[in-house]
Every structure is written in structure tokens, then in C-alpha cells.
N, C-alpha and C positions, 0 to 999 in steps of 0.2 A: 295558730293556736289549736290544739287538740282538743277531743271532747273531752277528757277527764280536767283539762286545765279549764274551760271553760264550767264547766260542773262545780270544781273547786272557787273560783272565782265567786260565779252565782252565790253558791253558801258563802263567802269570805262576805261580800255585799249584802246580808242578810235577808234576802230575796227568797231565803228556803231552798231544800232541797229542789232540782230539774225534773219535771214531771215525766211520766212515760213517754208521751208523745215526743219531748226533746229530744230525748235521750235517744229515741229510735231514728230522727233526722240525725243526730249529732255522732251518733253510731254506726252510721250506715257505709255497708262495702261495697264505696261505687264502682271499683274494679269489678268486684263480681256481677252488680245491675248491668255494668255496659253490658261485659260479656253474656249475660244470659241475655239482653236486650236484642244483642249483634246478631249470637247464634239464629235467632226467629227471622233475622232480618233475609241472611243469607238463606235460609231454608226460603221464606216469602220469593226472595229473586232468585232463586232456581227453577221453582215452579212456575212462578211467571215467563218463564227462558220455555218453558217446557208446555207451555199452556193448558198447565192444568190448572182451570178459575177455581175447580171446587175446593182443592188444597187450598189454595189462594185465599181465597174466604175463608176457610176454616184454621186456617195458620192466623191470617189478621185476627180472629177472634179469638183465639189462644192467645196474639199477644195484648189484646185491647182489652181483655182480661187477667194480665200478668201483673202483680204486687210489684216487681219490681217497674214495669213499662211504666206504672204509673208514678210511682217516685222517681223515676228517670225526667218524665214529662212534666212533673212539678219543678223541678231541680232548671231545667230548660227556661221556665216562664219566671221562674224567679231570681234567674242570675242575669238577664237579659237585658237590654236597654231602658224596655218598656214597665221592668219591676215598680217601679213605683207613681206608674200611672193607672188609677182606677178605673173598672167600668162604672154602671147606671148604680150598682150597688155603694160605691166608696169604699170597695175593702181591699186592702191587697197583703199580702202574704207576706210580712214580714221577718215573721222568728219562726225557729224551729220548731215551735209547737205547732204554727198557724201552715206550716207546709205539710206536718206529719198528716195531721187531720186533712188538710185538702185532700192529700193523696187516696185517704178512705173515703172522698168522698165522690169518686169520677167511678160512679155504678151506670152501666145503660138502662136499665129496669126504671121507669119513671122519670129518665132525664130531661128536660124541659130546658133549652138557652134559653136565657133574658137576652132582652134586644140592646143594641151598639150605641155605643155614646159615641154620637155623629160630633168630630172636631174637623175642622181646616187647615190644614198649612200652604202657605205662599208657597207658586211655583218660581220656574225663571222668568217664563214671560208675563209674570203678574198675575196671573188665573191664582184659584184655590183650588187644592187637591183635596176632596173629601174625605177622611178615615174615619173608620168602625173601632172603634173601642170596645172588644169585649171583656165580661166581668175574668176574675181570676180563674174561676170552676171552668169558665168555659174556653178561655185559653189553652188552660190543663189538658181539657177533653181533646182542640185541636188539636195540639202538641204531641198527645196520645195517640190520635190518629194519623197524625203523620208517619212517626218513627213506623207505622203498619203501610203507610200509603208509598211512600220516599222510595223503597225498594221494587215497588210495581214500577213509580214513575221513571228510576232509573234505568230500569231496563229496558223500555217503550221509548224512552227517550230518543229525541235525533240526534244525529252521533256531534250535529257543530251548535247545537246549544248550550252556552253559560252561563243562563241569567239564572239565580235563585236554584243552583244547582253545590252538591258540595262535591270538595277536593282540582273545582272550578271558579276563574273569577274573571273578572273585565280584559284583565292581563291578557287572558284565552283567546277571549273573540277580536282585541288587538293585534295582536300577536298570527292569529289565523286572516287577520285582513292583510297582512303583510304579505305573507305567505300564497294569499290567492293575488296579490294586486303589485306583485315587486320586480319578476322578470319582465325583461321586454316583450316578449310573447303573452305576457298577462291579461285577461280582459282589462279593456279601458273602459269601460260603462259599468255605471251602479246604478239599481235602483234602490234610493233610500226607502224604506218602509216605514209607516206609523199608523200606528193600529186606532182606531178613535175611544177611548173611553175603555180600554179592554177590559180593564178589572171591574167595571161596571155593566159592561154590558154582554158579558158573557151568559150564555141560553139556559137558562135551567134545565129544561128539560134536555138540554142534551146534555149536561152533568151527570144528568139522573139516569141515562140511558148510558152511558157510554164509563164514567167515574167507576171502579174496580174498590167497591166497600159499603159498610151498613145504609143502604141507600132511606133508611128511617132518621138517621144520625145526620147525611150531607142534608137532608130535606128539611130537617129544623135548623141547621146552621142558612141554609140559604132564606128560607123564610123565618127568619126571627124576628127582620125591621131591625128600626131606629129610632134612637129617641133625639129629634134637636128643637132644645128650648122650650122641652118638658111635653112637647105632642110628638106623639107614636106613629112612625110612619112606615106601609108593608113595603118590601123590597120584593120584586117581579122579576127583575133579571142582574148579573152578576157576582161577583165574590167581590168579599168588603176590603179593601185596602188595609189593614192594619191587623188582619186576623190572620194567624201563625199559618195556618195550611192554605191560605190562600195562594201562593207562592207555587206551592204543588200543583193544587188545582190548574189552576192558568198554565203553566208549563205542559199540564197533561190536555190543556185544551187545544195550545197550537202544535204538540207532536205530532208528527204527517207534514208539518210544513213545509219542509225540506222534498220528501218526495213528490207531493203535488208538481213544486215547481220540475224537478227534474223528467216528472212523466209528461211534465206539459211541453218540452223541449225535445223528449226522446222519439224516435223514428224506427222501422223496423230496418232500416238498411243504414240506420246514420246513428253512430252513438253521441252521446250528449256531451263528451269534451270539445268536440269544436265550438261549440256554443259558450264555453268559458265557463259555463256554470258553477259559481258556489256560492253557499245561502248559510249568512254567518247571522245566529238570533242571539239574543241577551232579552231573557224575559219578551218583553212584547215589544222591544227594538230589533229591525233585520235589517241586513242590507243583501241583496243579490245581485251577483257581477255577471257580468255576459260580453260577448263579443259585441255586439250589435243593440243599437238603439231599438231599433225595429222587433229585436227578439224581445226586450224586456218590455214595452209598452204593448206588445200586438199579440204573446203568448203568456209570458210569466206572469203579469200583473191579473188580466184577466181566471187564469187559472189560482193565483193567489186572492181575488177578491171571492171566486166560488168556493175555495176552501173555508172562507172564515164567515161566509152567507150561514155555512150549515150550520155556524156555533157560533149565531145571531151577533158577529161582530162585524166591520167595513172597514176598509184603508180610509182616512183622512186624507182628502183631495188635497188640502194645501201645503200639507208636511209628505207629502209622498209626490217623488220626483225621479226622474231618472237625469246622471250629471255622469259628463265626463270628470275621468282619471285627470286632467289636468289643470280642473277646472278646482277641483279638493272638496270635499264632504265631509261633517263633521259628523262624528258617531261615538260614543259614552264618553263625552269631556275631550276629543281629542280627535285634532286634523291630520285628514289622511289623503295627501296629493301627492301626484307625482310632479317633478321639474325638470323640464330636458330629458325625459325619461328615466329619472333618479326617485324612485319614492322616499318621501319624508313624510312622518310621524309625529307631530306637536303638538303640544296642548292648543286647544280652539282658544280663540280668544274670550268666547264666551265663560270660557272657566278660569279662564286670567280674569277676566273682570270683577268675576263674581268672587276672587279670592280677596281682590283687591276690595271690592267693594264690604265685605264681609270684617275685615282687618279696620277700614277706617270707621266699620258702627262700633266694633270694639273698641278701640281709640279714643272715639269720643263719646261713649257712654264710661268711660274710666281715666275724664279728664283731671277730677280731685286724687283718683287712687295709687297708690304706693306704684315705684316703680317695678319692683317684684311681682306684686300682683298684676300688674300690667303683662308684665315678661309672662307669667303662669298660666294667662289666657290665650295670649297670642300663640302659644306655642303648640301647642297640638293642632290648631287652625292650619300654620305654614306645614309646619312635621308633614299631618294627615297628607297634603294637597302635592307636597314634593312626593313624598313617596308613593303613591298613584302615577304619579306621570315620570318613575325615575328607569322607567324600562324603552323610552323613548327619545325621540333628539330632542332634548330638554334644557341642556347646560346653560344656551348663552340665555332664556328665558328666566332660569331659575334665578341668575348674574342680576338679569334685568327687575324679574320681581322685587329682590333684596336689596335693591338702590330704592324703588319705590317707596317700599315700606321705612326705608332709613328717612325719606322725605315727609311722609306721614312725622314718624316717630321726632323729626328735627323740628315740626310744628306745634309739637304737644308738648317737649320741653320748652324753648322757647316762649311760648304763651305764658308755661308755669311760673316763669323768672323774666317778666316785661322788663325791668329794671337792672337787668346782668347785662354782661356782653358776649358774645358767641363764644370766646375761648372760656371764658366762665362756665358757662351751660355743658359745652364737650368733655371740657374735663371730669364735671357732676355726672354725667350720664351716658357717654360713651370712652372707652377705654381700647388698650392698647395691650393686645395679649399674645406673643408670640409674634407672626409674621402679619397678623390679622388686626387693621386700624378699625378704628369707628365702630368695636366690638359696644352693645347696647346691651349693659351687665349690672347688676347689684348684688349686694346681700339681702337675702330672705330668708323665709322661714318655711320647710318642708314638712308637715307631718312632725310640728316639735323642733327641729332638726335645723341650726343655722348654716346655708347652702350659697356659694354662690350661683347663682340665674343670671344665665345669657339667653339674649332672643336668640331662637334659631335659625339660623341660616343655609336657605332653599339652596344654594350651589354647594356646601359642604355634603349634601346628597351623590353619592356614588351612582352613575349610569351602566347600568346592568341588562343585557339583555336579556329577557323572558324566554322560556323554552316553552311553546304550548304543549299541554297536556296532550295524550293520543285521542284521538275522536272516539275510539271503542272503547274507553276504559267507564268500570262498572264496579264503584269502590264496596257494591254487595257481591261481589265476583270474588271468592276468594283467590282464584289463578289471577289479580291483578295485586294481589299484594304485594308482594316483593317491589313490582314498578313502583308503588305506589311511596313506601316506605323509600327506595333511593328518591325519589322524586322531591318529597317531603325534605329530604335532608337537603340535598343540591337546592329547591329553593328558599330554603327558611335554615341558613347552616347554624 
């Protein structure tokens, strides 16, 4: 719907004319915002290339002052996942008046964060994950100061980190564990890495000394505090879980990671590929391969614990290991062993589990509801989980998942109609479509819209192999576009 038909609507509804502030969200030429947005970006990652900080600084506050950066960075925090969860305030940003107005309202002159509405989520292994809630204003600001930071970090960046990075994803640092771990001349040793508490316990002060931007701006975000269960409480060390530039921050805390370890391996008469070395990070998950046990517990590890001493972080003794190649280590949802000296790539079990387990709370939290609606939840749950793992040896798994859940799914009809007999119930509830039995299908209702709904089915996923992205690429670099652009097409055609 366009804004003149929206305008038209409003008055049709007697609602009155669209006020200015609408009108100017409802108006607005986001082609032109990127583009002025982009141009600062790439100027910022030139000079960073070039190490001129004073430009650096003085481009960031060109654009952390630009009309458009700042509608850019409302536009960001309100189309996001997190739109409609509040901070300490309860307000969030829902119509175009309530976004126009935000955007005039991310002034640095007087800007003061309110502190984080401390919430929990369950982890895998039962722990709670603490997050920061911040309010709208000050997501805005983050977001703002991102789009200024993003391009410093990219180009600082270590050339084999994925985590929290764009035109990069999990696929990557899969895909590059392949790559360092699949010939027979491969390192057979990994040290898995787990950093303890990273987002939490990263050092202020080394933020404040080392972070490239308004270091009055990073200092009221890191000292804001938290609010849980109505008492205030000061935050001393880390970046908050759930807040937009945290992501940046962290990523710009372990760059250098990668060379620590390889200077801690290098020699002046021996260079570092005998050692096997490659150091594959995804956020604050790494694993580093080596030739030898000896190399990775006696050089690498050590030199990787005084790397993150400086930026008041520690490896976790019980999640940090060194495992042979054939022994297989699990790393972002997915097992990576070799057999007979054949590397293979599968989903860990632990993410089989958790799909599994995840499919039967839905199940049985929608044992009275329609079978459509049933099919409408389940579906993005399988979709989401197949396509994560459909660039791996996945088939006979996906086979195996979708018998599972037909076993679920044949206990919750069943129960429904105690009093039917089996070919009763199949006929109701599963059907026969083409080549494909025991299809678990109804009529529903889309958006208005009467549809047939079919569960989806995890082997009807096509297995595709993943091409990693180049390690140099720098999507503020404009000499990477062209790659960047085929790349885009071949994988998303």
C-alpha cells in the first residue's frame, strides 16, 4: 500500500486528515536515505584502510548527525524482531507519526540512556541467558551508531570471522571448517574454544580506550545499569545481550584473535603452515586446528588466554578442549568428523533434539486446535531448521526427522478420535498427493484467503553446497561490489 492510498484510507475512516509527522515517515525516499547513508559509510572505511582516526571521527559525526542516518536507524529498530518489545519506559514505536518524531529525537546534546529491562531466556543446557532491554530512543541511538561503527569494524576485522558480521553467516565458518579440515594432509587436532560469559564480561575500560567513536556516548551505554524487579542495578563490566551495537562491540573486542594465535606458532626460520593453523570465530565461538596436540595446549591456548586477559575475558575450562579429527566436535548446530579419513558434516544431535523436542511442546500445547493452525505453526519451526542444515550431509537425517514427527503428529490425531479406527483417522488427516503418502494436509484459512496447508517436509529440502565467502571481502570496499553482487545472485537466485 502506498502513502497516498494510505492518506486516502485514513480520511475514508474518519480518522482526519495524516499529520505532518506521517506524512514525512510515509513519504520518505528510502533509496535516497541508504544511498546517502552508504556513501559516509564507504568514505568512514576508506579512512579507516588509510588510518586517518581524525577523518574517522569526524565522518562518524557527520553521519551520527545526518537526518537521514537517523531515519535510517529508526526504520532498523522498528521493522526488527524486537519491535514490539518495550524498554523500562513501555513505549514502542509503532506508526508513522511515533517513528517521524523518534527520529528528531536522537540529539547528542543532553542525551541521557535509561537503564535495561533485565529479562531471561532458557538456554540448551538449562542455564538462563540474561538480556538488556533497551528503551526505543536508545536502540535508535545504537543503531545510529552502528551504521558509523560497522565500517570501522569491517575493516579491522579478521579476515575468518562470521559471527554478527553482514553479507556473512554460519554457512561461512562451516563451510571454512571444511576447507581447513577435509584433505588428508589436513590438521587432525582442534582446539574448541568458549569464551565464559563474553558479553558480560568484557572490560570497560578497554572499550573506552581501544572502541573508535564518541567515547561520552559508549560510556553512558556501558554504564546505564539495569532494572530487575523494579531495583537499579550499576553494570561494571560488559555489553548487554540484546542491545543493537553490542554485536559490533564484541566482534571489535576479539579482532586480533586470529593473529595472536598465529604469532604464537610463528618462528623466524619456520613459517606457520606446518603447524596447520587456522582459527575459524563466529562471534565468541572459535575453533583452532593444528597439527599437533602439543601445539595447541602448550602455544595456542596459552597465547589465546593472554589475548583476552587484556579485554578482562577467560576461556571456560570445561567447554574448552582440544579433540581429535576423528573423534568429531560439535560447532554452530553441527557435527564435523572425519571417518576413515572422509570428513562428514551433520547436524549435532543436539540440534536434532532440540527440534524434536521443540515440535512436541507445540503439539501438545495445540492439542484442542484446528488442524491448519496446527500445520501454520509447525511450519516455520521444520522450514527454519531444514534450511540451516541443507548445505550439509543432511538427507537421510531430514528422512529420519519427518518419520519422527509423522509419529508425534499420529498421536495427537489419534487421542483426538479415541473412538475411530486407524484407517478412519488417516483418511481425516493425512492424505495422498502425487507420489507422496501420509501427506499431513487440510483446508485453512491465510490472511482471509481459503488455502490448502501441508506440514512441511524436512527431505523435500534440496542439498546444496555452500560456497564460502572470500576472507578479504569488505562490503564498505567499493572494489568488492561486483563480487559481491554475483555472489548475492548464485546464492539467493
Amino acid at each position: 500500500m502506498t502513502a497516498s492510498e494510505i492518506s486516502v484510507k485514513t480520511l475514508i475512516s474518519g480518522a482526519g486528515a495524516p499529520s505532518h509527522e506521517e506524512l514525512v515517515w510515509l513519504w520518505a525516499d528510502w533509496c535516497h536515505i541508504e544511498k546517502d547513508v552508504r556513501r559516509l559509510q564507504v568514505r568512514i572505511a576508506k579512512a579507516t584502510q588509510e588510518g586517518r582516526w581524525g577523518k574517522v571521527k569526524a565522518l562518524q559525526r557527520l553521519l551520527t548527525r545526518s537526518y537521514c542516518s537517523k531515519m535510517l536507524a529508526v526504520k532498523r529498530v522498528t521493522e526488527n524482531r524486537g519491535k514490539r518489545t518495550p524498554g523500562i519506559d513501555g513505549k514502542i514505536w509503532s506508526t508513522p507519526a511515533a517513528k517521524s518524531k523518534g527520529a528528531l529525537t536522537l540529539k547528542h546534546r543532553g542525551y541521557q540512556p535509561q537503564p535495561l529491562r533485565r529479562i531471561y531466556i532458557p538456554k540448551s543446557n538449562g542455564k538462563k541467558r540474561p538480556l538488556g532491554i533497551p528503551t526505543m530512543r536508545d536502540r535508535a541511538m545504537q543503531s545510529l551508531w552502528k551504521l558509523a561503527l560497522e565500517p570501522v569494524a569491517e575493516t579491522r576485522a579478521d579476515p575468518n570471522s562470521y559471527g554478527f558480521r553482514p553479507e556473512r553467516s554460519t554457512a561461512d565458518a562451516i563451510a571454512h571448517c571444511f576447507n581447513a579440515l577435509a584433505k588428508r594432509t589436513s590438521a587432525t587436532w582442534v582446539l574448541e574454544g568458549d569464551i565464559r560469559g563474553c558479553f558480560d564480561n568484557i572490560s570497560h575500560d578497554w572499550l573506552l580506550r581501544n572502541i573508535t567513536m564518541d567515547k561520552v556516548v559508549l560510556r553512558k551505554w556501558l554504564k546505564a545499569g539495569y532494572v530487575e524487579k523494579g531495583t537499579l542495578f550499576a553494570t561494571e563490566g560488559g555489553t548487554p545481550q540484546g542491545g543493537i551495537i553490542s554485536p559490533v562491540l564484541a566482534n571489535l573486542t576479539l579482532d586480533g584473535l586470529e593473529q595472536a594465535v598465529n604469532i604464537s606458532v610463528s618462528q623466524k626460520d619456520t613459517p606457520r603452515r606446518p603447524f596447520k593453523i587456522n582459527v575459524v570465530r563466529y562471534a565468541d565461538d572459535f575453533i583452532v586446528t593444528g597439527a599437533s596436540k602439543e601445539v595447541l595446549q602448550h602455544q595456542v591456548r596459552p597465547a589465546i588466554e593472554e589475548f583476552l586477559k587484556a579485554r578482562g575475558l577467560e576461556l571456560a575450562d570445561e567447554k574448552t578442549k582440544v579433540t581429535h579429527i576423528a573423534q568429531g566436535f560439535d560447532f554452530l548446530g553441527q557435527n564435523i568428523r572425519k571417518y576413515s579419513g572422509k570428513l562428514l558434516i551433520t547436524p549435532a544431535r543436539k540440534s536434532v533434539k532440540a527440534l524434536l523436542d521443540k515440535v512436541r511442546k507445540i503439539v501438545n500445547e495445540n492439542k484442542s486446535a484446528t488442524q491448519g493452525n496446527l500445520i501454520l505453526n509447525l511450519n516455520p519451526v521444520i522450514r527454519g531448521w531444514a534450511m540451516y542444515h541443507r548445505h550439509i550431509v543432511s538427507k537421510a537425517r531430514f528422512t529420519w526427522i519427518d518419520h519422527q514427527i509423522w509419529r508425534v503428529l499420529w498421536r495427537w490425531a489419534v487421542r483426538r478420535h479415541a473412538m475411530k479406527g486407524a484407517k478412519w483417522v488417516k483418511k481425516k488427516y493425512f492424505h495422498v498427493e502425487g507420489a507422496r503418502h501420509w501427506v499431513f494436509a487440510s483446508d485453512g484459512w491465510v490472511n482471509g484467503l481459503k488455502q490448502r496447508l501441508r506440514l512441511f517436509s524436512a527431505a523435500s529440502v534440496l542439498i546444496v553446497r555452500h560456497i564460502k565467502i572470500r576472507s578479504a571481502v569488505n562490503p564498505y570496499n567499493p572494489a568488492w561490489n561486483s563480487y559481491l553482487e554475483r555472489r548475492r545472485r548464485s546464492v539467493f537466485p
